[in-house]
N, C-alpha and C positions, 0 to 999 in steps of 0.2 A: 197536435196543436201547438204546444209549447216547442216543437220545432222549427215552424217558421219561420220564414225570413222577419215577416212584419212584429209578428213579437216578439223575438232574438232585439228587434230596434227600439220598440217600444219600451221593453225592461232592459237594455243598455242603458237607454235614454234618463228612466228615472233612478235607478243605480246610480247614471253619472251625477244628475242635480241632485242627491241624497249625498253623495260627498262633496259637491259643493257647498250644501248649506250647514253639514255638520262641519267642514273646513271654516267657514265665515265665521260661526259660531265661538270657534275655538280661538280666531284670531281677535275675534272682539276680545273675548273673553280676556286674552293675554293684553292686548291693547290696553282696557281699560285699568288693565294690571299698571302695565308698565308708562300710560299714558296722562291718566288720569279719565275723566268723563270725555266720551267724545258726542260732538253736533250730530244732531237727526243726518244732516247729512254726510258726512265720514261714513255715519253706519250704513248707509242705504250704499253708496258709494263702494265701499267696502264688500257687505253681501253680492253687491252686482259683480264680483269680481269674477273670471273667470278661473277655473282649480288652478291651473298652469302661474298665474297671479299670486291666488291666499298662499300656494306653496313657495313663492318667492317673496312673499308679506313675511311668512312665518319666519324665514331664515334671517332677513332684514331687523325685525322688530328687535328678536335678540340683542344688537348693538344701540336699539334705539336712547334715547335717553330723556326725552319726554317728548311732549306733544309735537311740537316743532320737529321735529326728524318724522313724523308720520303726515305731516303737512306737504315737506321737502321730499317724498317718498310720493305720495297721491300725485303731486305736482310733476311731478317725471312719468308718469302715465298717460297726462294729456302731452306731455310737449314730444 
């Protein structure tokens, strides 16, 4: 049973959203470190993010220097 194809996908699938949302979590976490408090939405924003995302959040945030470079950062997302 645990061979299958459809459950090989199934627990791919929540393995992957398991590290996404332990990634989200941890970039809040730094976020509100290095940002101060962020909007209901940033966070929601944020968590939505895709890993390939939080893991280029994480590397980014490093240089941040307060809220404003995480605005200028979101904002490069949409455009």
């Amino acid at each position: 049973f645990t061979s299958s194809t459809i459950y090989q996908e199934i627990f791919g699938q929540g393995r992957e959203q398991g590290r996404q949302s332990e990634a989200a979590a941890l970039a809040l976490r730094q976020l509100q470190r290095r940002c101060g408090s962020l909007s209901p939405q940033q966070e929601a924003q944020i968590q939505a993010l895709p890993l390939d995302q939080l893991e280029a959040l994480a590397d980014a945030l490093l240089d941040f220097e307060g809220a404003e470079d995480l605005m200028v950062w979101l904002d490069g997302l949409e455009g």
